[in-house]
FIMIVEX-330928 format. One line per field, with one value per residue (C-alpha): residue in three letters; x, z, y. Coordinates in steps of 0.1 Angstrom, whole numbers, plus 5000, padded with zeros to 4 digits. Layout:
resn = c(ALA ...)
u = c(X ...)
w = c(Z ...)
v = c(Y ...)
//
This chain:
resn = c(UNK UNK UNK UNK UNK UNK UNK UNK UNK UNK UNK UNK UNK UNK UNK UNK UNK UNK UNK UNK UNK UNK UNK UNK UNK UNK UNK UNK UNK UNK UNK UNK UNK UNK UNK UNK UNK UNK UNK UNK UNK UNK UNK UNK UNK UNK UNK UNK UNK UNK UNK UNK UNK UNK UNK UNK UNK UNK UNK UNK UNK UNK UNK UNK UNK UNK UNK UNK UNK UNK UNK UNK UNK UNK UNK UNK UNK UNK UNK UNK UNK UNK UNK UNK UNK UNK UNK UNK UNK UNK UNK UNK UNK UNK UNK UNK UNK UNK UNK UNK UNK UNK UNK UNK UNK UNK UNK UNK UNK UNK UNK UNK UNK UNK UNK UNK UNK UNK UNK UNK UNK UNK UNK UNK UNK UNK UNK UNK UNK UNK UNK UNK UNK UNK UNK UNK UNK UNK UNK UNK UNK UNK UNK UNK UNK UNK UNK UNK UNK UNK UNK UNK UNK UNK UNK UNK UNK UNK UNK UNK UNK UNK UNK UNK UNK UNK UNK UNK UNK UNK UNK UNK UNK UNK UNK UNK UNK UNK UNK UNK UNK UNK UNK UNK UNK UNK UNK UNK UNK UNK UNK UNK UNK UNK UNK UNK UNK UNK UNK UNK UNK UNK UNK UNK UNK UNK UNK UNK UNK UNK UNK UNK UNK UNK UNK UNK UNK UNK UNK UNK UNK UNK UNK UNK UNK UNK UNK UNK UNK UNK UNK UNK UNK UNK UNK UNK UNK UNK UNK UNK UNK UNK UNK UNK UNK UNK UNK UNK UNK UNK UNK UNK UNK UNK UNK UNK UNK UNK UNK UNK UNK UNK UNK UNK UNK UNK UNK UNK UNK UNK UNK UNK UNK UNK UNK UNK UNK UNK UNK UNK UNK UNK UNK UNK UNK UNK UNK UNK UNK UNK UNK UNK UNK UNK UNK UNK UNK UNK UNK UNK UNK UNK UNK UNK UNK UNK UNK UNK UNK UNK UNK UNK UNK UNK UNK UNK UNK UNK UNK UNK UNK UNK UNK UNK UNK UNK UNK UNK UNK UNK UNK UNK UNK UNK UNK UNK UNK UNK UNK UNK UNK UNK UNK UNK UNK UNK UNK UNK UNK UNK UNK UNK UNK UNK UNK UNK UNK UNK UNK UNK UNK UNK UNK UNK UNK UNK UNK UNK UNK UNK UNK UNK)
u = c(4925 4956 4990 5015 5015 5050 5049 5023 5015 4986 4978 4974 4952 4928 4923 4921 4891 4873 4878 4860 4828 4836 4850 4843 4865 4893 4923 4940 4977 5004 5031 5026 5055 5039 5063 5058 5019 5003 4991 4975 4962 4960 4976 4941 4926 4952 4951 4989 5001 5020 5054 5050 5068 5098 5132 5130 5098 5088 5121 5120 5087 5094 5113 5088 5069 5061 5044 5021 4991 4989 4994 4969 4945 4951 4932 4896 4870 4843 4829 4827 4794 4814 4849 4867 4909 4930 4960 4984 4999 4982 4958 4930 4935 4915 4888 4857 4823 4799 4775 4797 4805 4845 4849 4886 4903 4932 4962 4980 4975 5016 5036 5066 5049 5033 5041 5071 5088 5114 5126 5125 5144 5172 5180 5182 5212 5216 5204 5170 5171 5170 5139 5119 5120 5112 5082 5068 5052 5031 5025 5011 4987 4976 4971 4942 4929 4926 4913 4884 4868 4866 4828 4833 4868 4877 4903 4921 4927 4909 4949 4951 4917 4930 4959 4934 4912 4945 4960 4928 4903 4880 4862 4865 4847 4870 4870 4902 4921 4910 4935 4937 4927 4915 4941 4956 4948 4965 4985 4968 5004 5013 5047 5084 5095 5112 5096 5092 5101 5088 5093 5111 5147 5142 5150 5113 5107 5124 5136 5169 5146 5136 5174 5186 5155 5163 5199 5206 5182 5190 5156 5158 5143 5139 5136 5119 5124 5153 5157 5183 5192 5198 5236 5235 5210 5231 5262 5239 5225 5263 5275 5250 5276 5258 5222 5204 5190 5184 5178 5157 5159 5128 5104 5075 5042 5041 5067 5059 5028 5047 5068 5035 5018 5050 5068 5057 5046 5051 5078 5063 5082 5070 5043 5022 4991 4974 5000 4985 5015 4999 4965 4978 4998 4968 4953 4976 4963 4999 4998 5018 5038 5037 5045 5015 5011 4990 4975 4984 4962 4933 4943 4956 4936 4961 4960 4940 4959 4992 5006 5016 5049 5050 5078 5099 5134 5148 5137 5103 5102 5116 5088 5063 5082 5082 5047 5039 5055 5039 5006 5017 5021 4983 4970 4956 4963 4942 4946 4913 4897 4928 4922 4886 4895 4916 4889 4869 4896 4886 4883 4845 4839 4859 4840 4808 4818 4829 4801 4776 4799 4794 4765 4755 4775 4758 4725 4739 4752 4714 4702 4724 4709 4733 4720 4728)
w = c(5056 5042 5061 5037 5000 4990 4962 4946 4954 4966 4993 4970 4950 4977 4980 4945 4944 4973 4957 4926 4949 4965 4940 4963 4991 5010 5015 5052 5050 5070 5046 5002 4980 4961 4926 4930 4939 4921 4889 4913 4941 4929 4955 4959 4974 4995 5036 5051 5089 5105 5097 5068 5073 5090 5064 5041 5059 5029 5034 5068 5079 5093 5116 5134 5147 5181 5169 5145 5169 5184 5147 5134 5165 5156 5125 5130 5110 5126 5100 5080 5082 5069 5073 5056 5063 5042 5070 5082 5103 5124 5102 5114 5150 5143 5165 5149 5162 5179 5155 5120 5105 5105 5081 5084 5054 5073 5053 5082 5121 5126 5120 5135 5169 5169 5154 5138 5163 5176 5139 5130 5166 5157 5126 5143 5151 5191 5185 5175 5195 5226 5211 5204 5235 5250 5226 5211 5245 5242 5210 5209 5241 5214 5184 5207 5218 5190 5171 5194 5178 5144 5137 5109 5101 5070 5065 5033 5039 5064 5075 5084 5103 5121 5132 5140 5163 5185 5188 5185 5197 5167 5145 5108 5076 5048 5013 4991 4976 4944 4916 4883 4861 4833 4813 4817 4798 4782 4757 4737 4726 4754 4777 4767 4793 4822 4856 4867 4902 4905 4935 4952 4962 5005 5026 5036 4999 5000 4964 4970 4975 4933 4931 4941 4935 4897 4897 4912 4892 4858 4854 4832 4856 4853 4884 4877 4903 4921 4961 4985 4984 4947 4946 4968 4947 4920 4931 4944 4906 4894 4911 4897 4864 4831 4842 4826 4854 4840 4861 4847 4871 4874 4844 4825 4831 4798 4797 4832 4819 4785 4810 4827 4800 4786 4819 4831 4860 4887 4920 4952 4978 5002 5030 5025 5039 5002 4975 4944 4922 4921 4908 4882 4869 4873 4852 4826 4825 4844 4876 4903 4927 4964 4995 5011 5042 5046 5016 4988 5003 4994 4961 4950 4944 4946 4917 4894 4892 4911 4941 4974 4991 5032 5040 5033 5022 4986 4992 4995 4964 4943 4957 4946 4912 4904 4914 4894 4859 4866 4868 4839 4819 4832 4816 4849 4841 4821 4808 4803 4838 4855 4840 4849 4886 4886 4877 4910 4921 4904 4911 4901 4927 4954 4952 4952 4979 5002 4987 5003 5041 5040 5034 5064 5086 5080 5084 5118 5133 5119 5143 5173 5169 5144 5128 5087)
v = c(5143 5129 5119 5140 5145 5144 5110 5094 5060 5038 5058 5089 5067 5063 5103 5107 5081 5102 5132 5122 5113 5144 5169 5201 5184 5206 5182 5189 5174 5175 5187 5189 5187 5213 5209 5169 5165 5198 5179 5151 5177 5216 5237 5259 5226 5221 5230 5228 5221 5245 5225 5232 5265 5247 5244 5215 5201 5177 5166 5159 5150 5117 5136 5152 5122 5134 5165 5151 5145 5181 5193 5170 5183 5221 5219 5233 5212 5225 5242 5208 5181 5153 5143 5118 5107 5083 5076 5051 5077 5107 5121 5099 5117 5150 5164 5171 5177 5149 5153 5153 5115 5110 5081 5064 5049 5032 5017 5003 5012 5030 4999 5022 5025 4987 4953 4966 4988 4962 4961 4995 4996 4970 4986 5021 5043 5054 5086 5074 5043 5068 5091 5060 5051 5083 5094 5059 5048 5082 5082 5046 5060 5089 5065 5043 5072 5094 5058 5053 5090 5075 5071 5039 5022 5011 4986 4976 4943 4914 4912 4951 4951 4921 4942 4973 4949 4939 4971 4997 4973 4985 4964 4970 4975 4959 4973 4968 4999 5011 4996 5011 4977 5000 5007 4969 4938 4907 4913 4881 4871 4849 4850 4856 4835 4857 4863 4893 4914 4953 4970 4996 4981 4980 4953 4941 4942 4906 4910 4891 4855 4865 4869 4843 4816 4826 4829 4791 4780 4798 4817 4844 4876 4914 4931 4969 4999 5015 5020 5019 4982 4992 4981 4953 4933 4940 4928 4899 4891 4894 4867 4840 4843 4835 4836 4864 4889 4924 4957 4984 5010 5031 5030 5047 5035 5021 5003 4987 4976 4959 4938 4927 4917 4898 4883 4844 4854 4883 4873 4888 4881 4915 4911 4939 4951 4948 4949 4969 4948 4916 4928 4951 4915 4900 4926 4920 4881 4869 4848 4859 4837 4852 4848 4840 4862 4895 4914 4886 4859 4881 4892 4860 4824 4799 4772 4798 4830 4824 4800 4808 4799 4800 4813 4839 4814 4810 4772 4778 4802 4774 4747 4769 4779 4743 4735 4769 4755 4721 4737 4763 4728 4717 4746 4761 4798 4813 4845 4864 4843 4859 4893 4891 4883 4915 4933 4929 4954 4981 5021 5022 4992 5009 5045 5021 5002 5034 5056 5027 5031 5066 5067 5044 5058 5091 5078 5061 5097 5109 5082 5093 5129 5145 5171 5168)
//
């Protein structure tokens, strides 16, 4: 069970993971952007809602909030003897059978309908001001309930299974997303001396502290990605005259990984539940400066592979760039020892770790009188 596959991203790369320790899996999703997502997921895997038939519905999606848990209920599973969901939406809500294991992979309990609700709220037209008010109430009522069916949850992150004890009342099993550290190591050449900023261009993203930490400062900086904030933190960089802030826009693969491997160190300004950028950096033998809230304070080891700053202002950034380049000059960031911490992120140790929760968790049901 998977929310929606209309991009690929971090979530996707969770479902790809369980798939290759279960390659005969069906996939149940909500909607799939068939054109996008059929060289990750082949279409003849694939088991649609009934939205799907509605115009433009990988389009709209987000839209159709308040039907998600009776679609997500429809689906008939009961012909499965294991069931597995990757959601930080509504797919974690389906009904299966007392005696089948559900495993949960959950990314982030709906930060929509909890902690972040007054935002999204404040930054909401009156349109949608007046339906979250009318469906959000029921749908956080559905999200408990529909969490307390899950046989074994999996967090990503110690920060998100704190959030799942407070609003689910669940405790958590905690294993980190698989990150693809393969295909990424040091380049063996050292740094060209810019920092570095990749993300998609959205407010929470925080990429105006890189902005404007480098631009006062004259720190040479490429920021990678594209988004809606994409003009502003243009016009932003363009008024720091003479300092050298370049914008790539959205990148190959390849040529992501080239700036990782060349760039001082990586800006990360976000909170995130984990944050997959930090450890592919990290795989590329740079440190990364973060902010040091949520995901990052379990990716990062401050002093060895990056620093932490504590709180989300420009002044903050630059303390920790200056203690950074002072302990850049110590000689406390190593390369490979970065790289090998990285490493302890890897796909193999996720589908090892998860393959090991399953498997309890069957034996557990086995125990309760289930019948596999």
């Amino acid at each position: 069970m998977h929310d929606w596959l209309v991009t690929y991203g971090g979530g996707e790369r969770v479902l790809q993971q369980l798939l290759v320790l279960y390659p005969d899996a069906d996939i149940y999703t909500l909607v799939y952007d068939r054109k996008r997502m059929a060289s990750f997921f082949p279409p003849e895997r694939v088991h649609v809602s009934r939205l799907q038939r509605l115009p433009m519905a990988t389009r709209l999606y987000t839209k159709m909030l308040s039907l998600m848990p009776g679609v997500w209920e429809d689906f008939d599973l009961t012909g499965y003897d294991l069931v597995l969901s990757s959601s930080s939406s509504c797919a974690k809500g389906v009904i299966t059978r007392p005696d089948v294991p559900h495993v949960a992979f959950i990314h982030s309990p709906m930060r929509y309908a909890w902690d972040l609700y007054y935002d999204y709220y404040a930054r909401s037209g009156l349109l949608t001001r007046l339906f979250m008010k009318r469906w959000i109430p029921a749908l956080r009522q559905w999200d408990y309930v529909s969490s307390q069916r899950i046989d074994c949850i999996v967090a990503n992150s110690h920060y998100v299974a704190r959030r799942i004890r407070k609003f689910w009342g669940r405790d958590a099993v905690v294993v980190n997303p698989p990150v693809n550290t393969s295909g990424l190591s040091p380049n063996g050449l050292g740094d060209e001396g810019f920092y570095l900023a990749f993300s998609r261009m959205v407010s929470y993203k925080r990429l105006d502290l890189a902005i404007q930490a480098c631009g006062r400062t004259g720190r040479k900086l490429v920021v990678i990605g594209g988004g809606s904030q994409e003009k502003e933190l243009k016009k932003l960089a363009a008024s720091f005259k003479g300092v050298d802030i370049r914008f790539t826009g959205r990148i190959p693969d390849e040529e992501v990984k080239s700036y990782l491997q060349r760039c001082r160190a990586l800006l990360f300004c976000a909170q995130e539940d984990f944050g997959i950028i930090p450890v592919e950096a990290q795989a590329c033998g740079r440190p990364v400066i973060a902010y040091g809230s949520g995901g990052a304070l379990e990716t990062v080891v401050d002093g060895k592979t990056g620093v932490f700053f504590d709180r989300q202002d420009v002044d903050s950034l630059l303390d920790a760039l200056e203690r950074f380049e002072r302990l850049e000059g110590e000689g406390a960031f190593v390369p490979s020892a970065i790289a090998e911490h990285a490493a302890s992120f890897s796909e193999a140790r996720f589908r090892d770790q998860m393959a090991a929760v399953i498997a309890k968790t069957v034996q557990s049901v086995k125990g309760q009188g289930g019948t596999l």
